[in-house]
PABA-797060 format. One record per residue (C-alpha): residue in one letter; x, y, z. Coordinates in pm, whole numbers, padded with zeros to 5 digits, always signed. Layout:
BEGIN
AXYZ...
//
This chain:
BEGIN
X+00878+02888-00117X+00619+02654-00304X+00664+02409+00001X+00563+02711+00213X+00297+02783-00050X+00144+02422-00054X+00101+02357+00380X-00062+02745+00392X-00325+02618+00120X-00389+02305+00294X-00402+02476+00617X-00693+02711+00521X-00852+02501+00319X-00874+02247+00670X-00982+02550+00840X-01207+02663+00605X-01406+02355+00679X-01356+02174+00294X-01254+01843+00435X-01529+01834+00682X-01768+01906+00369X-01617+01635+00196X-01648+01381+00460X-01987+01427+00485X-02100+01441+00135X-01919+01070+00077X-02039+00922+00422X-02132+00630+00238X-01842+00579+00014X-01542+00397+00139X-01153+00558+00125X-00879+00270+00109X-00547+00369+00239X-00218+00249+00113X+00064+00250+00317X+00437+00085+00256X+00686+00091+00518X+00618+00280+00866X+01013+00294+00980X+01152+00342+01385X+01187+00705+01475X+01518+00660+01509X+01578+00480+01156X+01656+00806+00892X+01475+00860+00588X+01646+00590+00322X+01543+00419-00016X+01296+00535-00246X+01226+00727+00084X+00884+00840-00018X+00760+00472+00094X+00885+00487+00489X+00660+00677+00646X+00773+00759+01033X+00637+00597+01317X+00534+00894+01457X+00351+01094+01160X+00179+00717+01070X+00076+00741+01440X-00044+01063+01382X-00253+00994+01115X-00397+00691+01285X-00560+00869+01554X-00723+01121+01253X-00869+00853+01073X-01017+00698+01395X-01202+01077+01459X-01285+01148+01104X-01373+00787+00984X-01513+00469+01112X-01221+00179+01022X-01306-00132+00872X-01128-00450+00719X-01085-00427+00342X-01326-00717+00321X-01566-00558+00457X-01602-00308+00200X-01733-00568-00050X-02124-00585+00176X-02277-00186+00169X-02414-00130+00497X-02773-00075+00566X-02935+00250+00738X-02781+00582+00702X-02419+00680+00753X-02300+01012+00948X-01911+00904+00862X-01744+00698+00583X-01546+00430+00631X-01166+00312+00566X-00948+00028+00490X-00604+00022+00584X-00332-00168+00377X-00004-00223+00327X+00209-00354+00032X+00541-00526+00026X+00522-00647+00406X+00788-00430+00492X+00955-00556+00839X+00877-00170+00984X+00525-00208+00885X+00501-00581+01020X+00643-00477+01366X+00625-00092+01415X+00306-00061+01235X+00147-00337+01322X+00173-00190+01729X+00037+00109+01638X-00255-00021+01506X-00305-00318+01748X-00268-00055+02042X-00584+00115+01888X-00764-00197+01764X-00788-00109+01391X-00752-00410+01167X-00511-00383+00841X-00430-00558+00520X-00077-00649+00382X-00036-00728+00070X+00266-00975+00040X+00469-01103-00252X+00632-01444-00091X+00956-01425-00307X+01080-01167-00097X+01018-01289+00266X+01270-01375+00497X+01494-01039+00484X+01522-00939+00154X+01558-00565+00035X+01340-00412-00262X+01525-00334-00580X+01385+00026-00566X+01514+00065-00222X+01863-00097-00268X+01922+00150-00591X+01803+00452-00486X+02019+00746-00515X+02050+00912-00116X+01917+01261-00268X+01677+01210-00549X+01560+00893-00476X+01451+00652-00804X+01522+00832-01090X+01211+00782-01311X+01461+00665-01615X+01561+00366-01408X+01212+00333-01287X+01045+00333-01597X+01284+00081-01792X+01276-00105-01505X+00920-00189-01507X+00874-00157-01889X+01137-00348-02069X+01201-00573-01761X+00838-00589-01693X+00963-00498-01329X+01074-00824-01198X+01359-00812-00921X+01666-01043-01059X+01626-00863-01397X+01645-00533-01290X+01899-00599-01007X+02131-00777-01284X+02091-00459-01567X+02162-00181-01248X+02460-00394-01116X+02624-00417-01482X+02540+00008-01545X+02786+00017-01222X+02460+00148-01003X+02617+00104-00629X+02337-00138-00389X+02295-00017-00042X+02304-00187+00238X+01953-00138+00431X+01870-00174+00810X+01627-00477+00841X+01350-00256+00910X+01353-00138+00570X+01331-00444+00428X+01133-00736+00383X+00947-00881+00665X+01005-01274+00809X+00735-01520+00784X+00731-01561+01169X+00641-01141+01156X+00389-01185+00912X+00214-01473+01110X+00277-01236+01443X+00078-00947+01223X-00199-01219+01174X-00221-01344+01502X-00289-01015+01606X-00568-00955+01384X-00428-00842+01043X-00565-01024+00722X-00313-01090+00401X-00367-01080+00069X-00168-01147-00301X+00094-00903-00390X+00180-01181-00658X+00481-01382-00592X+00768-01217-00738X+00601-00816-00783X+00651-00834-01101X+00468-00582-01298X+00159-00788-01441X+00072-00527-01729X+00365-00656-01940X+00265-01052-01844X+00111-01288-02006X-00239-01428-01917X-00074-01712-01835X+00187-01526-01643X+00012-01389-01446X-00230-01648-01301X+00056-01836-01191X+00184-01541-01023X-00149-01498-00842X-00271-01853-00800X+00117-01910-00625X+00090-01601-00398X-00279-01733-00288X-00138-02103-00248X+00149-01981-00033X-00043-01765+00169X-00324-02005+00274X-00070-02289+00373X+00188-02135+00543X-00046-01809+00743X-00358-01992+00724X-00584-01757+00534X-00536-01495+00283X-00813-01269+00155X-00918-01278-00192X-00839-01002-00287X-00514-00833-00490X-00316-00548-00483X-00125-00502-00828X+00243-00432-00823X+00351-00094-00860X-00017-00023-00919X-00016-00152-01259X-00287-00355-01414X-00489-00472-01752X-00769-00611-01888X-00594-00917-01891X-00461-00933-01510X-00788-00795-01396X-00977-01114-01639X-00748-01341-01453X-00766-01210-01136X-01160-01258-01124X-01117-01580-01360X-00898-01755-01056X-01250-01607-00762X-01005-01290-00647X-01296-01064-00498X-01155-00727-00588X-00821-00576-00745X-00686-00278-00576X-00440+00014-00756X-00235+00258-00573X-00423+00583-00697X-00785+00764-00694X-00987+00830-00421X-01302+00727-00323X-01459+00410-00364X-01847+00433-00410X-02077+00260-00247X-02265+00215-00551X-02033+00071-00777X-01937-00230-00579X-01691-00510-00630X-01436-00428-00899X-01121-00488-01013X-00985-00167-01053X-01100+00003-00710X-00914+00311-00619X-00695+00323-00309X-00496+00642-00204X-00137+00605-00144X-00002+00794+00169X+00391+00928+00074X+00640+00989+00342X+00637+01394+00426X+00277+01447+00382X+00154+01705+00687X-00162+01691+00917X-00335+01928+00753X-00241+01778+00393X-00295+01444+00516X-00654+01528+00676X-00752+01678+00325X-00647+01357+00142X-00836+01142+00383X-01102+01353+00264X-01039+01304-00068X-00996+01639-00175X-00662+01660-00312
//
């Protein structure tokens, strides 16, 4: 009943014209959209299933953003442009470099010439599953208990949190490749075709609970990493599990990082600029058209 409930609402308020309202009043402000995994069709729903988006509905939503936006790379967000705006623009990014993303994604933006950021933590290249996807229960997903111990008390980083679920007797899953970690040879493939990369730090580890210290080596490796072994990597970071401080966000612009991006908020005015805290909307798994349309337009 409240699922009923909640697509009626977002139905009428589409057709009641809110989104179009909205669009228009923020035609100069920016919306930055993060995405995590876009999984085959044919792949089911599995992990913290909330992150694989199907290739379809991220298809889907694609060819909104192209009528309802004018798409940009992330970079370009840092220079406001002159003369007036009828439509505001979008960034596109990705974190984790999921293999789906890398591949599936990738085509369906390449097919319609929209650039894309992924964010990419190196540690887990070449194949590796996500802790949060490997321990997810098949029904409720993460539990927030796990979740939240997990990235408070083991500040979120993979081998601790693998070795504490392992000895509570928390069964791993075996995931399709797709739903894992992408190869460096996809990753250069994404770039080739006209993606740009940026830090994800180099082990996601959650860089609220780190040290100053911590985490500049956990950004300054990601960076290094990046630029030798893709060529290029944008200056800019996306914090794990959308978790930052004062200190990572000193750090990050201490080390020349252009801009840190979260996972929440909305939209990012053209007013305020480069910051280190800029807003980005994350787009779940099961979101509808109409739902998704009104999020674009930053209303709910």
């Amino acid at each position: 009943m409240r699922a009923t409930l909640k697509a009626t609402a977002e139905l009428l308020l589409t057709r009641g014209g809110v989104a179009t309202f909205a669009r228009a009043l923020h035609r100069r402000d920016a919306m930055v959209l993060a995405y995590h995994n876009v999984r085959p069709d044919d792949v089911p729903p599995l992990g913290d299933r909330s992150l694989h988006l199907s290739r379809s509905d991220f298809a889907e939503q694609l060819d909104i953003v192209a009528a309802t936006h004018d798409v940009v790379p992330l970079d370009a967000l840092r220079f406001p442009e002159a003369g007036a705006r009828k439509r505001p623009r979008v960034a596109i990014t990705f974190d984790d470099a999921y293999a789906g993303a890398l591949t599936v994604g990738v085509e369906e933006l390449t097919r319609r010439g929209m650039p894309a950021t992924f964010f990419v933590a190196p540690y887990f290249l070449g194949g590796r599953s996500f802790w949060w996807d490997a321990f997810a229960d098949a029904e409720r997903g993460l539990p927030d208990e796990i979740r939240e111990h997990s990235l408070g008390r083991l500040r979120g980083r993979d081998d601790a949190v693998r070795q504490w679920l392992r000895e509570s007797g928390r069964a791993e899953a075996s995931l399709p490749p797709a739903a894992c970690c992408g190869t460096i040879d996809q990753l250069r493939r994404a770039v080739a075709s006209g993606m740009t990369v940026g830090s994800h730090t180099w082990s996601h580890a959650n860089l609220a609970s780190l040290t100053e210290t911590e985490v500049k080596d956990e950004l300054e490796r990601s960076q290094r990493w990046l630029e030798a072994n893709v060529g290029s990597a944008i200056p800019w970071v996306a914090y794990p599990y959308g978790l930052a401080s004062p200190i990572a966000e000193r750090a990050a612009a201490s080390l020349g990082f252009h801009a840190g991006l979260l996972t929440e908020g909305g939209w990012v005015r053209a007013e305020r600029g480069t910051a280190f805290s800029l807003a980005r909307l994350t787009i779940p798994a099961g979101v509808s058209e109409a739902g998704f349309v009104l999020r674009a337009a930053g209303v709910v």
